[in-house]
C-alpha positions as CSV (number, residue, x, y, z in Angstrom):
1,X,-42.0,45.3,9.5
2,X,-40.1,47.5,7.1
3,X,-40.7,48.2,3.2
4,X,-38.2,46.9,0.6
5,X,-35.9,49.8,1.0
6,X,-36.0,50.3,4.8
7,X,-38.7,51.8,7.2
8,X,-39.3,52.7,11.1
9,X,-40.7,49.3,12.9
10,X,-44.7,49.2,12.7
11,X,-44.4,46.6,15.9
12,X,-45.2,48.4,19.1
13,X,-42.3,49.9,20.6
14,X,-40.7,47.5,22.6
15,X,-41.2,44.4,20.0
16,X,-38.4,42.0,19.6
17,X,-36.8,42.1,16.1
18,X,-34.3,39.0,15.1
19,X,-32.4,38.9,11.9
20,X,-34.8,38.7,9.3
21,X,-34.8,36.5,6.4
22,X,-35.4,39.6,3.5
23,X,-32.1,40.6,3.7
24,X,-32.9,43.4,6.3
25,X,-30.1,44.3,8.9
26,X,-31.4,44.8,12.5
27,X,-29.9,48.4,13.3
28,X,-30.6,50.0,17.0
29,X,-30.2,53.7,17.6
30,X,-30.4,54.4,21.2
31,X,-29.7,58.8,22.1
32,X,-32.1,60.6,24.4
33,X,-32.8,63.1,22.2
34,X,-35.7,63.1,20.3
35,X,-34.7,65.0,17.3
36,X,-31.5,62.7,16.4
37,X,-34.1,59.8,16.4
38,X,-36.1,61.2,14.3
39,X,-33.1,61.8,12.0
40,X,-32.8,58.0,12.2
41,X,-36.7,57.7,10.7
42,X,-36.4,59.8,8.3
43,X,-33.3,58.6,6.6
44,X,-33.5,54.9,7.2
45,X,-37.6,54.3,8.6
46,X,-39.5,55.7,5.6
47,X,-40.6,53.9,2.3
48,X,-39.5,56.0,0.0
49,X,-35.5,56.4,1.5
50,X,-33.3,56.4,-1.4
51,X,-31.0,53.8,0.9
52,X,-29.7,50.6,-1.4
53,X,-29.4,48.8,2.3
54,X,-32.8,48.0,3.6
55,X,-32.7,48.1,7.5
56,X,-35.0,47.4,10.0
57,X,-35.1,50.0,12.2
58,X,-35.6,50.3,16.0
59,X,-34.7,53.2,18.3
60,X,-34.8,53.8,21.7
61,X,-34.6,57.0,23.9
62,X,-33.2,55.5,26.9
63,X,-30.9,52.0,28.3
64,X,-33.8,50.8,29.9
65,X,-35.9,51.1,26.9
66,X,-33.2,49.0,25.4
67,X,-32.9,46.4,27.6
68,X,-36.8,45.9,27.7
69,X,-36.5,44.9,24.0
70,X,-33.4,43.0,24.5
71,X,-34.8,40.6,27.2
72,X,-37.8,39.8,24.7
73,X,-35.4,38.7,22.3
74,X,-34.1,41.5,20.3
75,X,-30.7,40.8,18.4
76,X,-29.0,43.9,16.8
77,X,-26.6,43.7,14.5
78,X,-25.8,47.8,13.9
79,X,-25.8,50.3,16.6
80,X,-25.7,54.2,16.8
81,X,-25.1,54.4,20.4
82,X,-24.9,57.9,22.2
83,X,-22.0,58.0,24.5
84,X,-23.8,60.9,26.2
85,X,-26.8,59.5,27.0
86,X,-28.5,60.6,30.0
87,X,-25.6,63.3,30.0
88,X,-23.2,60.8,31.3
89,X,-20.1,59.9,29.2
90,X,-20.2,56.7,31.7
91,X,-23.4,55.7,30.4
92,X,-23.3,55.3,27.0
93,X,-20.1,53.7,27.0
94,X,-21.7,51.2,29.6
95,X,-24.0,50.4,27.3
96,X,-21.9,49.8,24.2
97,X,-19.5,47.5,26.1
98,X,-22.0,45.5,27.2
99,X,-23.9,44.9,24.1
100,X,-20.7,44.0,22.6
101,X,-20.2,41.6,25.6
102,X,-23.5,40.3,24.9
103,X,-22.9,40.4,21.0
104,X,-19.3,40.1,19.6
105,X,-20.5,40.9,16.2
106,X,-22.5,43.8,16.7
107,X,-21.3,46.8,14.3
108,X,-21.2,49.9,16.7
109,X,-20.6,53.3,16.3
110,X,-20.1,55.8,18.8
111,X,-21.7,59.4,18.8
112,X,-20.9,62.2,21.1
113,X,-21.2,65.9,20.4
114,X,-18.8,66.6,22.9
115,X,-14.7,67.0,22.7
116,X,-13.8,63.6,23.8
117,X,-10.5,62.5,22.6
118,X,-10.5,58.8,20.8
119,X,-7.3,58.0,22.2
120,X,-9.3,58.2,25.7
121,X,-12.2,56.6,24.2
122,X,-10.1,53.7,22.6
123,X,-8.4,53.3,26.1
124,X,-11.4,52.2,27.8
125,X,-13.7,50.7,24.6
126,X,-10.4,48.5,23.7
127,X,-8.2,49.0,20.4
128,X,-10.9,47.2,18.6
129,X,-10.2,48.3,14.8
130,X,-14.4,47.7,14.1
131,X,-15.6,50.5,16.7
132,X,-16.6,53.5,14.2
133,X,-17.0,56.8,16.0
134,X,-19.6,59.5,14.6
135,X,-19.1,63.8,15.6
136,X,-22.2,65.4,16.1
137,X,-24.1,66.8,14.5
138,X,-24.9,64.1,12.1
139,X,-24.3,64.9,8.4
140,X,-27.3,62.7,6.7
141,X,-24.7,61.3,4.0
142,X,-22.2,60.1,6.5
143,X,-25.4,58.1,8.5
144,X,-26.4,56.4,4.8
145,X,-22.4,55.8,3.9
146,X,-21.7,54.5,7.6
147,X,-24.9,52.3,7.2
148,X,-24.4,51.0,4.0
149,X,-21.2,50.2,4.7
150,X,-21.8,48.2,7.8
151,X,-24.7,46.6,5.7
152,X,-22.5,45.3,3.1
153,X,-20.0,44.1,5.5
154,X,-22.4,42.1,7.3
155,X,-23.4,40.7,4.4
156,X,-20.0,39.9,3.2
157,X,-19.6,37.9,6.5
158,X,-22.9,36.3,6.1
159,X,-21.6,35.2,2.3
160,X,-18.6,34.0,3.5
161,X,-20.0,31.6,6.5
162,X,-22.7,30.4,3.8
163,X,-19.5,29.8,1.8
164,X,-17.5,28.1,4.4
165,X,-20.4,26.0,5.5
166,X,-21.4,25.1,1.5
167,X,-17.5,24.3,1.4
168,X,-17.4,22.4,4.6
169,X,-20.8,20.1,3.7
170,X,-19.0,19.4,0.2
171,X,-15.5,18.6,1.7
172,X,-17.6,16.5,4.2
173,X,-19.1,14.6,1.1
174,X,-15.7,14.5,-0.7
175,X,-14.2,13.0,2.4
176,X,-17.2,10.3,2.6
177,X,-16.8,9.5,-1.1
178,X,-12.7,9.2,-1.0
179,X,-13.1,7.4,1.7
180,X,-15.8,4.9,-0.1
181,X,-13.5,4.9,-2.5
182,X,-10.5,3.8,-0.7
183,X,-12.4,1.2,0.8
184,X,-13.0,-0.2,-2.6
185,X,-9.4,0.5,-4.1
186,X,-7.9,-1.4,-0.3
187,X,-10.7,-4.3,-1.2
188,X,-9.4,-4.3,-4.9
189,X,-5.9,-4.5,-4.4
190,X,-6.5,-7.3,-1.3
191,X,-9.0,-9.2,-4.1
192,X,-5.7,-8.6,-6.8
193,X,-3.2,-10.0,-4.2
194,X,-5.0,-13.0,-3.6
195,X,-5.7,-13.4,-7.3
196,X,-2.4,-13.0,-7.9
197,X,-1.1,-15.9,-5.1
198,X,-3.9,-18.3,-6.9
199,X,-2.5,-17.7,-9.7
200,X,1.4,-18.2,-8.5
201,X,-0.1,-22.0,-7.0
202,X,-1.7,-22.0,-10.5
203,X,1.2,-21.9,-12.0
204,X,3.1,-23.7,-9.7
205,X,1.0,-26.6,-9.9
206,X,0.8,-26.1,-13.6
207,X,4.7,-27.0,-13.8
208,X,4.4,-29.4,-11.3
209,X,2.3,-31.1,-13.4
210,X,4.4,-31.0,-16.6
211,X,7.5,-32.0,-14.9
212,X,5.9,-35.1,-13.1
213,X,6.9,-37.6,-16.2
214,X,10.2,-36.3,-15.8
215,X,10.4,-36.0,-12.0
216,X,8.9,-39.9,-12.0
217,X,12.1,-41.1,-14.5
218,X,14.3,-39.0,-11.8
219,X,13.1,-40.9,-9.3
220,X,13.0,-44.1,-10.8
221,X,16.3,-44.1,-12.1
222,X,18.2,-44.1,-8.5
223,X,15.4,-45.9,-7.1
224,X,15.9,-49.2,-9.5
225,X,19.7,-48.3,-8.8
226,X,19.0,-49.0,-5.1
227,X,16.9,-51.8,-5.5
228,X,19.3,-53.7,-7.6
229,X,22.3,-53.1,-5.1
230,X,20.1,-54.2,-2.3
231,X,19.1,-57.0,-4.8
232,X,22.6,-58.4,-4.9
233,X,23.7,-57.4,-1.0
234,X,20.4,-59.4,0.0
235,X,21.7,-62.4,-2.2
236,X,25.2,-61.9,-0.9
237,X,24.1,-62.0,2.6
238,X,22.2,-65.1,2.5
239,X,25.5,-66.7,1.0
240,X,27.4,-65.4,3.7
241,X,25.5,-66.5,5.8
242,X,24.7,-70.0,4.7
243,X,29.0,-70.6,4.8
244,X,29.1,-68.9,8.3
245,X,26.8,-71.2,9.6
246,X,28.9,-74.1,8.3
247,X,31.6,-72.9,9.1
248,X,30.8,-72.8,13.0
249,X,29.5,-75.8,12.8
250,X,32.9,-76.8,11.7
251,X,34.8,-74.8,14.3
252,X,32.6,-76.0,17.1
253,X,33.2,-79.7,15.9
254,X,34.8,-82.2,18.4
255,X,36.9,-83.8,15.9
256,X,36.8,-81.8,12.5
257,X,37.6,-84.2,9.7
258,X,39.5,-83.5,6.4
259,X,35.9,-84.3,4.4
260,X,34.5,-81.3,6.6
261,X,37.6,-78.7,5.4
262,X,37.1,-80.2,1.7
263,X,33.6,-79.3,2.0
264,X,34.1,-75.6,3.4
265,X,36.0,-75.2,0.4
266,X,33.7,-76.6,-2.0
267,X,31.2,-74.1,-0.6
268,X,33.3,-71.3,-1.0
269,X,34.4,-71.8,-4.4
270,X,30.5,-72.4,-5.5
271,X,29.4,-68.9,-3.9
272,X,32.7,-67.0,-4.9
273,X,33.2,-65.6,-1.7
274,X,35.9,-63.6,-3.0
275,X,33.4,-62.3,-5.2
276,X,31.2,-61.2,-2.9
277,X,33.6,-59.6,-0.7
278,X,35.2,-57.2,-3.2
279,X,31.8,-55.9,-4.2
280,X,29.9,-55.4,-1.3
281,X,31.6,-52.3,-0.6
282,X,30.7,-50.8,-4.1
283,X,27.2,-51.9,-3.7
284,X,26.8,-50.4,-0.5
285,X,28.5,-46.8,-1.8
286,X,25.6,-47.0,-4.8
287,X,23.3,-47.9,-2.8
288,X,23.8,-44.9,-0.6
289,X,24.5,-43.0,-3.8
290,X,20.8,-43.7,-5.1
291,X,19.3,-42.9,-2.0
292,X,21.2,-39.4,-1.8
293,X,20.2,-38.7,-5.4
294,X,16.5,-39.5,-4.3
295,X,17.0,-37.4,-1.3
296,X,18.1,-34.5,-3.2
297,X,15.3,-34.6,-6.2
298,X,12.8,-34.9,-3.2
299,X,14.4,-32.0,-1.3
300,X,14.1,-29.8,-4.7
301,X,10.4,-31.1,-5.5
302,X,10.0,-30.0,-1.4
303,X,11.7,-26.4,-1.6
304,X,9.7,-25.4,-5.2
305,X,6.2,-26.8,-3.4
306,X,6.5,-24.7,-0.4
307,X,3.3,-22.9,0.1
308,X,4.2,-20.2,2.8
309,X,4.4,-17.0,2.5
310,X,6.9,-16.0,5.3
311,X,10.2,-14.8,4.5
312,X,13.2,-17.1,6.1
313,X,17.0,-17.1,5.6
314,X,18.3,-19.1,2.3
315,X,21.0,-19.7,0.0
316,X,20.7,-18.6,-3.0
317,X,23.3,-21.2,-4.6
318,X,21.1,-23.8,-2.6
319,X,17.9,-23.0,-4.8
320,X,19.8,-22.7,-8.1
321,X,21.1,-26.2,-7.3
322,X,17.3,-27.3,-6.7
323,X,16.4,-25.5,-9.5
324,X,18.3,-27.5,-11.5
325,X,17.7,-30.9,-10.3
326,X,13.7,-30.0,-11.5
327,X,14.7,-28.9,-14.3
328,X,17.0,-32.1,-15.6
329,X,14.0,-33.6,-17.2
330,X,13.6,-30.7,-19.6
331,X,17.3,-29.9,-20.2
332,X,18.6,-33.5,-21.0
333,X,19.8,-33.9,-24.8
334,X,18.9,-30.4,-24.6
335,X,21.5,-28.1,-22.8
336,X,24.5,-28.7,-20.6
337,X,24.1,-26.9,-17.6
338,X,27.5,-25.0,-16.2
339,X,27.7,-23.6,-12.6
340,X,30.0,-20.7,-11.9
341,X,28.6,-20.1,-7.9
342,X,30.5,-17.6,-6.1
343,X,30.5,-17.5,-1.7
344,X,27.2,-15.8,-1.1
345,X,25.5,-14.7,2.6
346,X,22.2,-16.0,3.2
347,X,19.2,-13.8,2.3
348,X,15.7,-13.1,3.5
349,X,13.1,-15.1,0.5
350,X,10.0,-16.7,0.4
351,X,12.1,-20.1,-0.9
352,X,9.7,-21.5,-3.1
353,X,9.1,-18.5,-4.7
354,X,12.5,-18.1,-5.2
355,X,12.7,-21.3,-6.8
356,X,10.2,-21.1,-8.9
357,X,11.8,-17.7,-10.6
358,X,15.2,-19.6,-11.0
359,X,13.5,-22.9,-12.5
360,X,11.1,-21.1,-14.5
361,X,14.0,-19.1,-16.0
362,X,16.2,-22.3,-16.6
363,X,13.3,-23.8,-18.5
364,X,12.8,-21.0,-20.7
365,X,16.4,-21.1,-21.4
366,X,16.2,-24.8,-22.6
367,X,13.2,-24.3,-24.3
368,X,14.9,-21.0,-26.0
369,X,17.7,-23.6,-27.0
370,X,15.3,-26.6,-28.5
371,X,13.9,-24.0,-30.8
372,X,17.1,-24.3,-32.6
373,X,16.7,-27.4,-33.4
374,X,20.2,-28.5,-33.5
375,X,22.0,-31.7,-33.5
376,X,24.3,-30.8,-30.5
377,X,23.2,-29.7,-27.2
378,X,23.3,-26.0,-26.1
379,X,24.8,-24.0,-23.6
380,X,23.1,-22.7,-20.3
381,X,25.3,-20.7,-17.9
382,X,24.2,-19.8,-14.5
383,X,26.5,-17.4,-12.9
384,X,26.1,-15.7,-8.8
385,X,28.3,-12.8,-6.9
386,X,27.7,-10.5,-4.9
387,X,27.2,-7.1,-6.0
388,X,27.1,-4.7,-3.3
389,X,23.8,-4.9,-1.2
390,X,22.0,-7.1,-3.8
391,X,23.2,-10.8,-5.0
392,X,23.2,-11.6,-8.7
393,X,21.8,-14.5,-10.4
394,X,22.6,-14.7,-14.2
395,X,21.1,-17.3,-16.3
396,X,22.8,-17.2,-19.9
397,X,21.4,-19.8,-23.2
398,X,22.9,-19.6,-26.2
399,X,19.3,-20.1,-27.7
400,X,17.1,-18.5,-30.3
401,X,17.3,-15.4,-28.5
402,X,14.4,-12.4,-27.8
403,X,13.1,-10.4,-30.7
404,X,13.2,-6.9,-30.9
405,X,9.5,-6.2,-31.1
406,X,9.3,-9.0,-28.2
407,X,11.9,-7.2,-26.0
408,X,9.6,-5.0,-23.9
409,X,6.6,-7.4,-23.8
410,X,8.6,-10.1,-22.6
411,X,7.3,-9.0,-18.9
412,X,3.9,-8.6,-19.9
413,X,0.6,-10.8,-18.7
414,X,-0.2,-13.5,-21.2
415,X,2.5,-12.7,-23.4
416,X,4.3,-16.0,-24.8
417,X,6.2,-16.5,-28.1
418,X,5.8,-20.2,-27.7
419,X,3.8,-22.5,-29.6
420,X,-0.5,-22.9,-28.3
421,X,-0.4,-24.9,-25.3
422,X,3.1,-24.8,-24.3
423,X,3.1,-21.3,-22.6
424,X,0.5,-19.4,-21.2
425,X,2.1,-16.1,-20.8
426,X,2.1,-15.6,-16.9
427,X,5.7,-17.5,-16.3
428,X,8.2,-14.1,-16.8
429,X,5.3,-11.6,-15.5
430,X,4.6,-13.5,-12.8
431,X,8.7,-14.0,-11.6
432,X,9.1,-10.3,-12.4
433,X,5.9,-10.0,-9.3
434,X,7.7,-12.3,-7.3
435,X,11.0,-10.3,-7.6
436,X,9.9,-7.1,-7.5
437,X,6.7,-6.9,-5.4
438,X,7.2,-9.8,-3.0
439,X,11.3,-9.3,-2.4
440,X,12.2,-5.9,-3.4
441,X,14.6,-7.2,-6.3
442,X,14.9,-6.6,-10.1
443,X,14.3,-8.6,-12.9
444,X,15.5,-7.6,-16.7
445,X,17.4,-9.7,-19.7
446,X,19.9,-8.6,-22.5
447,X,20.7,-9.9,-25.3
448,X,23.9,-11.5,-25.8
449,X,26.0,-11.1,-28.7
450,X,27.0,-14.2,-29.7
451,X,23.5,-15.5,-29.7
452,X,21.0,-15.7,-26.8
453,X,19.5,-14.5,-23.6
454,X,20.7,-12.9,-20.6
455,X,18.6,-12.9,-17.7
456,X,19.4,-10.8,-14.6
457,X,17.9,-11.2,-11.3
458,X,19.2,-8.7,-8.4
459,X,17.4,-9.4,-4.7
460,X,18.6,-7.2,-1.7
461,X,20.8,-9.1,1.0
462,X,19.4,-7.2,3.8
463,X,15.7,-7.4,3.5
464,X,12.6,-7.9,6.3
465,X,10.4,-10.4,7.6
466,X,7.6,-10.0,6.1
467,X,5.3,-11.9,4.1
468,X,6.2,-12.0,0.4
């Protein structure tokens, strides 16, 4: 092969050459007259050349010598190619254009001795800005500078597809690791959202739980109202029924007798039929009154329990009035609760979330209040409009109020101010989730200056169907 710094081929003429793997370019010289090829050796073919670009060297005397070597494989990658070989302008040019039809990269440059324009020469080659062109005869310092300059920019190209296929292999691997890792951060954030709907039923049953004792005395209240109305309609019935019998019997009598009318009357006077008769009408209206008061605690308890997560069309006013029905038990002797409810247009909401935001923030406010520890009740004041596209809910206590180092942690997981075992800190972090993840609202408080907590809550009245 050839020495470190470039030499002639020791192969038998004729030999294949590929690209080597020493750094050596493949460069062809193919002129028909001996003494240029030998200009060839002795510059670039012999061990001790002073060129900085080893070569290996092959040369060739005629086309046909050429394409023997190319059908056994040869691949050049520089070529001196006469354009008068064989004394024909035709074919040299022949050959250049079809070893750059064979190899698009080849470097070529074009020799003649002769007056041939380039302008001509560029017409039929192509205006192809890498054809070099070389006058004879051959100055040895432009052979070494035109070599070595085709070396090096081979080499550049080579350094630049290692480059781009290093670059392509790690952007490959990058791809396969973001794409690992967005696998994992998709499987994270799918493991946080469920963790974060366990804990909303969490909590959810957590407050079910701690209003059941008052829910039950809800409950019971209008229940033992309705039973004792139906307690006295039963006994009134059975009276009125007991003197309508008789009194048929009376009217269906052949020949009634005065002892039968003095009896009818005796009757009447012991079961106070006049009695009975002015309050059946009330007993029935409290009766029905119990039963609507059951009907609405139940349709609260059934709104706040509601475990979808689809998005339907609600009043807002509705769930404030629900909320506060659930949250009687913690606000009596506590707070009065006042209502100032403007005409709202139904929005999209996941209603028991909804619910459980407004009843979670009417609880804090009475618990804000008992931690005064006043004689008289408090104040809680619930106020809706419509502000533009959003509604507003405001929920205003007259309590203890929020301190200033508490103000922005008030939002924040497991943060309470109450006493151990009456807060766990997710109520306010997990309505602010609700709010702002699940509906797109807002959720923020201000202090008011009297005394007390404002709580804001915005939601968008046009929103989507989907899931909260």
């Amino acid at each position: 092969m050839s020495s470190q710094q470039g030499s002639a081929s020791r192969e038998p003429p004729g030999t294949p050459t590929h690209s080597p793997s020493n750094g050596h370019k493949v460069l062809i010289v193919v002129d028909d007259e001996p003494g240029i090829l030998e200009v060839f050796r002795r510059l670039l073919g012999r061990p001790e050349s002073t060129v900085d670009y080893p070569v290996d060297l092959n040369t060739f005397s005629s086309a046909q010598a050429l394409d023997s070597w190319l059908d056994k494989g040869g691949i050049p990658e520089i070529g001196f190619i006469d354009l008068n070989l064989g004394r024909s302008e035709q074919d040299g040019l022949q050959v250049a254009l079809e070893l750059r039809r064979r190899f698009p990269l080849l470097q070529i440059v074009l020799c003649t001795g002769t007056a041939v324009g380039f302008k001509d020469l560029r017409t039929v080659m192509g205006s192809r800005p890498d054809y070099l062109f070389l006058k004879k005869p051959f100055d040895p310092t432009e052979i070494t500078l035109i070599t070595a300059h085709l070396h090096e920019k081979l080499s550049a190209r080579e350094s630049l597809e290692q480059l781009l296929h290093s670059l392509e292999a790690k952007v490959e691997d990058r791809t396969r690791e973001l794409a690992t890792t967005l696998d994992e951060l998709r499987a994270e954030v799918r493991r946080r959202e469920d963790a974060e709907i366990e804990l909303r039923h969490a909590q959810k049953m957590d407050a079910i739980a701690r209003m059941a004792s008052g829910v039950a005395h809800e409950l019971n209240t209008p229940i033992q109202f309705v039973g004792d109305n139906l307690a006295f309609l039963d006994g009134a019935v059975r009276d009125l029924s007991e003197i309508g019998q008789r009194y048929r019997a009376y009217v269906h009598a052949d020949t009634p007798t005065r002892d039968d009318r003095v009896s009818l009357a005796a009757l009447e006077q012991e079961l106070d039929t006049a009695f009975l008769f002015s309050n059946i009408p009330g007993a029935l209206a409290h009766a029905k009154s119990g039963v609507e008061r059951v009907a609405e605690i139940v349709k609260a308890m059934k709104g706040f329990c509601g475990d979808h997560l689809d998005k339907s069309l609600i009043s807002i006013n509705d769930c404030i009035r629900d909320a506060i029905v659930l949250a009687q038990p913690e606000c009596r002797d506590i707070a009065n609760i006042s209502l100032d409810l403007q005409e709202l247009p139904e929005i999209l909401c996941v209603d028991g979330d909804i619910n459980q935001v407004l009843l979670n923030l009417i609880v804090n406010a009475a618990h804000a209040i008992a931690a005064m520890k006043r004689t008289l009740p408090g104040s809680i004041q619930i106020r809706s409009r419509l502000e533009g596209e959003r509604i507003l809910v405001e929920v205003e206590d007259d309590g203890c109020g929020i301190a200033d180092g508490d103000a922005n942690r008030v939002f924040d997981p497991f943060f309470t101010t109450k006493a151990p075992g009456q807060g766990t800190g997710q109520g306010l972090s997990l309505c602010r989730s609700i709010v702002v993840k699940g509906h797109g609202g807002t959720l923020t408080h201000r202090p008011e200056p009297t005394g007390g907590t404002i709580f804001s809550l915005r939601l968008p009245v046009h929103g989507s169907l989907t899931s909260g």
